[in-house]
TIDO-143851 format. One line per field, with one value per residue (C-alpha): residue in three letters; x negated, y, z negated. Coordinates in steps of 0.02 Angstrom, whole numbers, plus 32768, in hexadecimal, padded with zeros to 4 digits. Each point is the difference from the previous one (the first is absolute). Layout:
<nodes>
code	[ALA, ...]
xx	[X, ...]
yy	[Y, ...]
zz	[Z, ...]
</nodes>
This chain:
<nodes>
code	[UNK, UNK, UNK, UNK, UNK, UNK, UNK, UNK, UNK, UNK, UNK, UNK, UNK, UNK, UNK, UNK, UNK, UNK, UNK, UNK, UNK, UNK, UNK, UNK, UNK, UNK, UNK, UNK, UNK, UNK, UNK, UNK, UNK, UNK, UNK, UNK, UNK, UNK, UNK, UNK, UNK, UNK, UNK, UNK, UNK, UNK, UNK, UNK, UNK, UNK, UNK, UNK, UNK, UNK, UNK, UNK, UNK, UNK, UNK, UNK, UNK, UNK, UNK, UNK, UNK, UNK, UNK, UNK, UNK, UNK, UNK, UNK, UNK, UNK, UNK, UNK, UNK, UNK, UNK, UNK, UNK, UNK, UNK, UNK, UNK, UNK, UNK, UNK, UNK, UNK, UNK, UNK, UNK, UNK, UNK, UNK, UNK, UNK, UNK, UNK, UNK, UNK, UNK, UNK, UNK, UNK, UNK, UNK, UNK, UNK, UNK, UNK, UNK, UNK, UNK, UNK, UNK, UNK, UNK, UNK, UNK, UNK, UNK, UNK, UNK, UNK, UNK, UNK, UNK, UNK, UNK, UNK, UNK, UNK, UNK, UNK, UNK, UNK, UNK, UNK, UNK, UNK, UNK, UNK, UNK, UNK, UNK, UNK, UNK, UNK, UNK, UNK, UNK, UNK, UNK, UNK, UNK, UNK, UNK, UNK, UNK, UNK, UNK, UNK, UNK, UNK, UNK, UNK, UNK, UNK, UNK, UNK, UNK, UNK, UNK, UNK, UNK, UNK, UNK, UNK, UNK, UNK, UNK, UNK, UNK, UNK, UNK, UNK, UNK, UNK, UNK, UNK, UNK, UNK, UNK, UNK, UNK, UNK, UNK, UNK, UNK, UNK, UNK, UNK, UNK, UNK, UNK, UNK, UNK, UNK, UNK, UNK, UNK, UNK, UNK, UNK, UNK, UNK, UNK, UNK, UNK, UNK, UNK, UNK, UNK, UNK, UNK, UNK, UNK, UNK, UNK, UNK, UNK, UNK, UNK, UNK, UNK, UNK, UNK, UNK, UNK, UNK, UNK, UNK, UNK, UNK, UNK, UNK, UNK, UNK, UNK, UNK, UNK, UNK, UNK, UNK, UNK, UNK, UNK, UNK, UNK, UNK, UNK, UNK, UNK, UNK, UNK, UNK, UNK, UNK, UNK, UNK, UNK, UNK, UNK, UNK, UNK, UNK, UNK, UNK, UNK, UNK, UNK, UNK, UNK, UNK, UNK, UNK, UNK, UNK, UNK, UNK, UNK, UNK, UNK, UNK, UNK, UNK, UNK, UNK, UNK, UNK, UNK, UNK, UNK, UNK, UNK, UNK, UNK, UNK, UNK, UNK, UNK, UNK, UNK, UNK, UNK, UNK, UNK, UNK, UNK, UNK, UNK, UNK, UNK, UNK, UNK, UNK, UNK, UNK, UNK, UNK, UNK, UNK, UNK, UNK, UNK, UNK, UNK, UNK, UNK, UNK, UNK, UNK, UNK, UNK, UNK, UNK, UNK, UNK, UNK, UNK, UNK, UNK, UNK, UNK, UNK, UNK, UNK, UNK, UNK, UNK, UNK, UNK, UNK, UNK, UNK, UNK, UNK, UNK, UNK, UNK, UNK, UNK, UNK, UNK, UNK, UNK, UNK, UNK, UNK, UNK, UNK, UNK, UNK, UNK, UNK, UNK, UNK, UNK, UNK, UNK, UNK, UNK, UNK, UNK, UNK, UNK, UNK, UNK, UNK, UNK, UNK, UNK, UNK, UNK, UNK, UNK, UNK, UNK, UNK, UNK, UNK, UNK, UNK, UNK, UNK, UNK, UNK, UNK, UNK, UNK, UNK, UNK, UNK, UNK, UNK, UNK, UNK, UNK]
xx	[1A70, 7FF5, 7F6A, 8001, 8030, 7F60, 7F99, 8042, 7FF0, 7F4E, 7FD3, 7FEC, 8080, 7FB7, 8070, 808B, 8066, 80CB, 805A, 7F92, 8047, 809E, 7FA7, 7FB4, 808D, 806E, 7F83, 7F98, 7F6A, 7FDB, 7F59, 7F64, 7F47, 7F75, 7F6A, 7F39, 7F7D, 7F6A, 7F6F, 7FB8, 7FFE, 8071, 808A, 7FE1, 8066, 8040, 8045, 8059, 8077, 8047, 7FFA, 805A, 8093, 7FE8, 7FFC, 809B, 806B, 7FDF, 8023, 80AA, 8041, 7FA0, 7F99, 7F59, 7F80, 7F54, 7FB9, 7F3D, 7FE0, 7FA4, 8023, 800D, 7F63, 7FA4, 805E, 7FED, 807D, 7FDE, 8069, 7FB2, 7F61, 7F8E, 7F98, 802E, 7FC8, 7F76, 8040, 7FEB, 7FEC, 8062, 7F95, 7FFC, 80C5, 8012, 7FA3, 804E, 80AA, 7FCF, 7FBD, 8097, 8079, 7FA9, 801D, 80CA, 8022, 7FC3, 8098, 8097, 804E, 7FE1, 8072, 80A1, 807A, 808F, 7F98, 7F45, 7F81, 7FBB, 7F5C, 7FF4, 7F85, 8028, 7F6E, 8066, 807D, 7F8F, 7F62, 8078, 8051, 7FD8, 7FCF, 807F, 808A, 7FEB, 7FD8, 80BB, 8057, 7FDB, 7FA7, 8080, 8076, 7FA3, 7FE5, 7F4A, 8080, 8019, 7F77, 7F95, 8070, 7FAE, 7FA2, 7F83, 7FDA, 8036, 7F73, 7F6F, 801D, 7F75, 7F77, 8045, 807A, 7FB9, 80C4, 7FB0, 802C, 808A, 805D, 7FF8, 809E, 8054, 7F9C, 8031, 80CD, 7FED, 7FD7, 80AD, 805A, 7FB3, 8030, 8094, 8021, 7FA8, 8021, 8084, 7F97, 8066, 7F7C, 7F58, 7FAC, 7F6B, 7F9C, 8032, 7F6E, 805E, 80AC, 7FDA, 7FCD, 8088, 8091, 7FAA, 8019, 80CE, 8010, 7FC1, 8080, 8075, 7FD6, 7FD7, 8094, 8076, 80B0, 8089, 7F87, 7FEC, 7F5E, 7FCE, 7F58, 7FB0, 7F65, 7FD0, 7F69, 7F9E, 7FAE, 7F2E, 7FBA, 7F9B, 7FAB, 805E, 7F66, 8009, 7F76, 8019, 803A, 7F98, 7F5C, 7F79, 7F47, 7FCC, 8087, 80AB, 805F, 8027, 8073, 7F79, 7FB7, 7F58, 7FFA, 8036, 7FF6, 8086, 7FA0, 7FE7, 80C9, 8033, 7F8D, 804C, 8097, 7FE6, 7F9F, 80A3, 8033, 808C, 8059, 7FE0, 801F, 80BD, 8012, 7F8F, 8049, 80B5, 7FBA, 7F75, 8062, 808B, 8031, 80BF, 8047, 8014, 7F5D, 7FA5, 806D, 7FE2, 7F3D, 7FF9, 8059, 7F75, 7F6E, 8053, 7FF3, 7F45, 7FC2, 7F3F, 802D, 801B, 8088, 8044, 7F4F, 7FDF, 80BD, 7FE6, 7F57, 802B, 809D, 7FAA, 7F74, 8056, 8068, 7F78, 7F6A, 805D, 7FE8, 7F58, 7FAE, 8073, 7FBB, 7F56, 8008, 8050, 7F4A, 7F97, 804F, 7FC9, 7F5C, 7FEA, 8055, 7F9A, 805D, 7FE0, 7F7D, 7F5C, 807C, 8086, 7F7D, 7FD6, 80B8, 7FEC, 7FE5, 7F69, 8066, 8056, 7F6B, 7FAE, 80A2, 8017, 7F35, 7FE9, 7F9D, 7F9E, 7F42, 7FB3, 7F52, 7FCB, 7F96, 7FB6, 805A, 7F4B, 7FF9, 80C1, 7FC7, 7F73, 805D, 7FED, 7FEF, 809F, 7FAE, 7F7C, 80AF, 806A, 7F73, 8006, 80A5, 7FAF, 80B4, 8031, 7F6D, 7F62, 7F92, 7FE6, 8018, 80B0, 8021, 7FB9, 8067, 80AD, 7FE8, 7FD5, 80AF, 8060, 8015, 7FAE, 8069, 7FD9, 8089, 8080, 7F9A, 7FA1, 7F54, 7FC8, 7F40, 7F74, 7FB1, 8092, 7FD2, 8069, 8003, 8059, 8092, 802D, 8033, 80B0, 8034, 7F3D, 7FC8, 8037, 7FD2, 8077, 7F9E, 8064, 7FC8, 807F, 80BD, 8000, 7F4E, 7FD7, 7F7C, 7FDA, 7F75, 8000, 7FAD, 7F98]
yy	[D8DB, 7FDC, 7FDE, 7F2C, 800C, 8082, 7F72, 7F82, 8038, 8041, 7F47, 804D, 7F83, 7F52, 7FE6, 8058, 7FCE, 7FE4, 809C, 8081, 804F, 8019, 8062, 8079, 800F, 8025, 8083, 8072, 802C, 7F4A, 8010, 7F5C, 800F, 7FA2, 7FC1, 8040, 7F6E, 8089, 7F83, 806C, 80CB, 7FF5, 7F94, 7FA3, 801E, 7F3F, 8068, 808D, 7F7B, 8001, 80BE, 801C, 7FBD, 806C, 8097, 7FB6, 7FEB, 80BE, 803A, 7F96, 8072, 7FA4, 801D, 7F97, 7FDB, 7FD2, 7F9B, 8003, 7F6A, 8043, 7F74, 7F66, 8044, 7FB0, 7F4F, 7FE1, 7FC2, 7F3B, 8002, 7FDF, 7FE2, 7F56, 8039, 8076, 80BE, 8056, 8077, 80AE, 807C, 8075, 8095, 7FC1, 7FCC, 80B8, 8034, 7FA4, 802E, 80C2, 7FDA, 7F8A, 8096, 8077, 7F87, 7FE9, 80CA, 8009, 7F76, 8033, 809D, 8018, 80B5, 7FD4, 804A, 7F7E, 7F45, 8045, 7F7B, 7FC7, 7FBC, 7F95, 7F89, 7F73, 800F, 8084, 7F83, 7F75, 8056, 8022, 7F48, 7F8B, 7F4E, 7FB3, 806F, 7FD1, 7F49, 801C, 8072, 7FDB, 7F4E, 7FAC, 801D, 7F9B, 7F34, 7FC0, 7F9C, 808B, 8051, 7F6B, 7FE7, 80B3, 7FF3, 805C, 7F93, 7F51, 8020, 802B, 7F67, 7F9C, 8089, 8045, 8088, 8065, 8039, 809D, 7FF0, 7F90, 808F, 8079, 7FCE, 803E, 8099, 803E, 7FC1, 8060, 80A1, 7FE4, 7FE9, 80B7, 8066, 7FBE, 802C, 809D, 8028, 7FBB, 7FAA, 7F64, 7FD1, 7FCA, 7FF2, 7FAA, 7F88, 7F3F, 7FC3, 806C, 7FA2, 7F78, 80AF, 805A, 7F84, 7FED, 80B9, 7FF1, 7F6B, 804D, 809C, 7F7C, 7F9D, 80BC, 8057, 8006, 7F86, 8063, 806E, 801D, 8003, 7FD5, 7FEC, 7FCC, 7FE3, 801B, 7FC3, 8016, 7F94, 7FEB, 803B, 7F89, 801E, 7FBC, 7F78, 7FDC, 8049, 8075, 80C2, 8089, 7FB5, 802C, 7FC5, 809C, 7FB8, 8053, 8085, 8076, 8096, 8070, 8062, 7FE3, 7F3B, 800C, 8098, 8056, 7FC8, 7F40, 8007, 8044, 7F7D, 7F86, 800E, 803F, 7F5D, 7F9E, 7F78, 8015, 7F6D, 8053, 80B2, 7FF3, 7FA3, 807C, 80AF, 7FCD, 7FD0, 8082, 80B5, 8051, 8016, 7FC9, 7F6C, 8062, 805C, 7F5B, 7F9D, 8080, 7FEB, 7F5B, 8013, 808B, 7F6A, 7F7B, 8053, 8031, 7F96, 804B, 80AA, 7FB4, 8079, 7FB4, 7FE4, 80BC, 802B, 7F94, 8042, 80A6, 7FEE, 7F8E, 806E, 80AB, 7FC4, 7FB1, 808C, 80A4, 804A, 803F, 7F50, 7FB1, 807E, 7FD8, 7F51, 802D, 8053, 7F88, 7F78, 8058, 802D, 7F30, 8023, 8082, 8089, 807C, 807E, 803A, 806B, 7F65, 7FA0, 809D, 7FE8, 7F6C, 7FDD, 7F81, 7F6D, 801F, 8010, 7F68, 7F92, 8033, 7FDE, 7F62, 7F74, 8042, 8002, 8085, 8053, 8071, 80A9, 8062, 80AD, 804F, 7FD1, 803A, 809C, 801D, 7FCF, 7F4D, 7FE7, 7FB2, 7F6C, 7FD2, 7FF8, 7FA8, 7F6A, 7FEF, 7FAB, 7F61, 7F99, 807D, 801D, 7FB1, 809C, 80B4, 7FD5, 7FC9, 8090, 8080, 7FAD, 7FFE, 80AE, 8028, 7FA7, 8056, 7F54, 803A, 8063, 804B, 801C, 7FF6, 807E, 7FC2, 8019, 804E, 801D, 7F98, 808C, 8030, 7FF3, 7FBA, 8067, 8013, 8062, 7F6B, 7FA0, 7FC2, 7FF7, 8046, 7F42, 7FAE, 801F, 7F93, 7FB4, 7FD1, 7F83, 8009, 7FF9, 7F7F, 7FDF, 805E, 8012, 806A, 8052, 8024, 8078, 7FE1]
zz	[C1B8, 7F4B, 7F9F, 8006, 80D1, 800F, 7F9D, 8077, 80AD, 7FCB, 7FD5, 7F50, 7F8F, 7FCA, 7F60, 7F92, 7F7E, 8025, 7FED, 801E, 80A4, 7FA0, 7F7D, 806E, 8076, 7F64, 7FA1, 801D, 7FCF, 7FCE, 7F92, 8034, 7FD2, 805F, 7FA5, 8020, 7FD5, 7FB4, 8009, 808C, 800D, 80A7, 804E, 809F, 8089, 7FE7, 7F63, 8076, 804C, 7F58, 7FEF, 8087, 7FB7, 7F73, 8087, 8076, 7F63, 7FBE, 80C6, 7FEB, 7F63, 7F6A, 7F71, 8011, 7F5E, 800F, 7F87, 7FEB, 7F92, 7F8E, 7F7D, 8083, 8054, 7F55, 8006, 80CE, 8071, 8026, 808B, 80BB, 7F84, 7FF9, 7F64, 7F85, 8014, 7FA9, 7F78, 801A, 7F7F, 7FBA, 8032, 80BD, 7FF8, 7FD7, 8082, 808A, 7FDA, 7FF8, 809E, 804D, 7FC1, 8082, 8087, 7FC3, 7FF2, 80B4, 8046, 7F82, 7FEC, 7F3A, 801C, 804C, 7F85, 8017, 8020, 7FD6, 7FE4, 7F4F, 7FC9, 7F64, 7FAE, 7FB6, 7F83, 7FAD, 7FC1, 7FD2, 7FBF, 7F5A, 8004, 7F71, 8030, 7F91, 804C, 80B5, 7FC6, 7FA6, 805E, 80CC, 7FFB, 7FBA, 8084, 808F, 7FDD, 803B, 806A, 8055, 802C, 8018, 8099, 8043, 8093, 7FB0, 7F6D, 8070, 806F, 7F78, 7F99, 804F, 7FFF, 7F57, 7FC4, 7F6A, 7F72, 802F, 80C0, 7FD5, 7F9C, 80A3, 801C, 7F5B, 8009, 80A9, 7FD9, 7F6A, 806A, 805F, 7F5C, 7FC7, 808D, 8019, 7F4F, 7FF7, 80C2, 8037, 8073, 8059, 808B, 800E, 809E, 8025, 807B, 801F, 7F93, 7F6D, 800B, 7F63, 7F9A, 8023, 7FFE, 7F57, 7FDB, 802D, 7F8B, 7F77, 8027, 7FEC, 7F60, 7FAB, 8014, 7F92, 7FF5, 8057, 8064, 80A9, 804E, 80BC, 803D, 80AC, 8046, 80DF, 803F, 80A0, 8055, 7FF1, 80A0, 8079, 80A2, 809C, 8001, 7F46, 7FC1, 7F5D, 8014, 7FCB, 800F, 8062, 8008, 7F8D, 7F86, 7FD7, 8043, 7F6E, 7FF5, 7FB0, 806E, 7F9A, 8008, 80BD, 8064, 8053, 80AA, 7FF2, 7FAE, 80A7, 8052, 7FB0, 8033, 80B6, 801D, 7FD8, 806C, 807C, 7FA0, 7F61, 8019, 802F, 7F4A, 7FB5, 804F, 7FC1, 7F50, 7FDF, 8032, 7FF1, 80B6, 8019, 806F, 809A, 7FF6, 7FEE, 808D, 807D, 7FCB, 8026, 809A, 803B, 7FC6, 804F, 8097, 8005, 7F70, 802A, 7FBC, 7F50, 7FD4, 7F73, 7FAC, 8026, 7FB5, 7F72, 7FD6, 8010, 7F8A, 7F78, 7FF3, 7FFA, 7F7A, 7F84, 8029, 805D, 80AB, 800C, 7FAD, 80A2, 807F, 7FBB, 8027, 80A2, 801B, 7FC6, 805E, 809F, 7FDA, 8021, 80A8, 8053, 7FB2, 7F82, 7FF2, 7F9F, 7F81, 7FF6, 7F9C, 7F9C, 7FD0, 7FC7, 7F41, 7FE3, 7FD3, 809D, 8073, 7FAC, 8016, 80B8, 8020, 7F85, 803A, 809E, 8001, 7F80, 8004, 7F65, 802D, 7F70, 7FD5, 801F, 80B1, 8030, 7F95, 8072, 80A8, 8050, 80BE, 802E, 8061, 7F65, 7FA5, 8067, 801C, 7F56, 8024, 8044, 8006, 8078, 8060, 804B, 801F, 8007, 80D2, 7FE8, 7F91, 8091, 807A, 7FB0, 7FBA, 80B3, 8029, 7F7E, 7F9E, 7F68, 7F78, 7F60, 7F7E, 8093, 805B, 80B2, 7FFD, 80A2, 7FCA, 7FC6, 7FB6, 7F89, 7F51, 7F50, 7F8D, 7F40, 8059, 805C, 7F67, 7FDF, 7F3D, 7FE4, 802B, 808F, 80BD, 8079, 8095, 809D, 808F, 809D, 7FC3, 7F79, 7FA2, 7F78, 7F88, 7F51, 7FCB, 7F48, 7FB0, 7F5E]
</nodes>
């Protein structure tokens, strides 16, 4: 299957520009970049739908280029936008793309000696670029005409279009025009939101090359990602899904996509891994038949997850998401990092007990009717320690004698209190 088919069949392919089947079906390796916005230190996973055809088109033979936008990152892109964004500073723009290129090095294969990935910034060709000589050299070559008939700038005219926004356009084309100069760089992928840019970005190829010489230049996009029921992708009520493990946590990433809709996941599983056509088909098969054991949510967790954080942050989450079922034990939230713990155990009722009195020991009953969302009185405590309802860090308490002491605490702060299968409580210690 070649690399356009793959996008296809995956429900990858929105839009491409004539003629570029025949280019990769006649050479190979074809060189494309993709574009990274930097106004935030990580990607969103509605970013990876993009990536991934970054990732498909090195596994087809290619030579994939990510861009970090180091430069466009300090105009902003207008497009999808009602108001124009706040302007970052260098000093943070720097920062974000150090951190985005962690994120790219972990999905592309930067050592491949024959189609190896590239990074590049674009602020390495601008920062050096007089005023006059883009106003000259690259402006001159689109009409107003023409890219007042962008989407982008068509649909800000009421609310108001700063020439700083306005010139996006130019400044992303002109990236296309230098690597496929200085790269031989004849695609540019990107998401359907991007098409007015990048059309931009093959025109200008066009109008700056030279009489007599042959140039070719394309542009693929995917389509944005929606929710079955229309609501947006890659939100939750905590805010956005990021790819950094530090904005969301390897745990709520899995959650997020185990908790995808039937009618979502069988989009989702072909789009977001890199499992191939009959793998997938006989998954969906195996779910259609017993759609209760949610095996393409578990698949596509378990892929998505493994490839963006590794193995042991996937069997981690794989923990943690049982501890909420019953499972898991006293040392499987010892495993846990903090973050982890708090993100499994976030939102249910919270007591504080000084670090003096775990020091000294605390009777387990005078702590657990501390928790007074969970329970009436020391009586009902009695009683459902007496009927083994009662657990402490995942442990049963079988005595209303036993005592709480310092050595109970998980992450030094934290003591998990359990009331029958599925309330839970948290003392913290302060």
């Amino acid at each position: 299957m070649n690399f356009i088919d793959e996008l296809r069949w995956r429900g990858m392919l929105h839009n491409s520009t004539p003629g570029v089947e025949e280019l990769l079906e006649n050479e190979k390796p074809v060189a494309a970049y993709l574009g990274c916005d930097p106004t935030a230190p990580s990607l969103t996973i509605g970013n990876l739908a993009s990536l991934m055809m970054l990732i498909h088109f090195q596994k087809a033979g290619h030579k994939p280029i990510a861009l970090v936008g180091g430069a466009t990152g300090m105009i902003g892109d207008p497009s999808g936008k009602s108001a124009e964004r706040e302007l970052k500073s260098v000093e943070v723009l720097h920062y974000n793309v150090a951190q985005q290129k962690k994120i790219l090095q972990k999905l592309l294969d930067f050592d491949h000696p024959v189609n190896g990935a590239e990074l590049v910034n674009n602020h390495d060709w601008f920062k050096d670029m007089p005023v006059l000589d883009f106003l000259r050299d690259i402006g001159k070559n689109l009409t107003v005409n023409y890219m007042m008939a962008k989407d982008s700038v068509k649909n800000r005219l009421e609310t108001g279009l700063s020439f700083t926004e306005f010139s996006y356009q130019l400044i992303q084309g002109y990236d296309f025009v230098h690597l496929n100069k200085h790269k031989n760089c004849k695609i540019q992928f990107g998401g359907s939101d991007q098409w007015g840019n990048m059309t931009a970005g093959t025109e200008l190829i066009r109008k700056m090359s030279a009489e007599g010489e042959e140039t070719e230049a394309h542009a693929v996009t995917c389509p944005l990602i929606t929710k079955a029921d229309g609501t947006k992708f890659g939100k939750t009520e905590s805010g956005a899904v990021w790819l950094s493990p530090e904005l969301t946590s390897p745990y709520k990433f899995y959650q997020f996509w185990v908790n995808s809709s039937d009618e979502d996941v069988k989009r989702y599983i072909r789009i977001f891994t890199l499992l191939d056509k009959e793998t997938i088909e006989a998954l969906e098969v195996e779910h259609n038949e017993a759609p209760h054991r949610r095996v393409l949510q578990k698949q596509l967790a378990q892929e998505i997850t493994t490839m963006l954080h590794g193995e042991e942050a996937y069997d981690i989450a794989i923990q943690a998401s049982q501890i909420l079922f019953g499972k898991g034990t006293k040392q499987t939230l010892r495993n846990l990092s903090e973050d982890d713990f708090l993100d499994i155990f976030r939102g249910v009722p919270q007591i504080e007990v000084s670090h003096t009195a775990v020091e000294e020991g605390i009777n387990v009953v005078d702590l657990l009717a501390e928790a007074t969302q969970l329970f009436s009185s020391k009586g009902e405590i009695r009683r459902g320690i007496k009927g083994n309802g009662i657990s402490i860090n995942k442990e049963k308490v079988s005595d209303s004698d036993m005592t709480i002491t310092s050595d109970d605490l998980i992450a030094n702060k934290y003591i998990l209190l359990q009331k029958g299968k599925k309330s839970y409580g948290l003392a913290v210690v302060s």
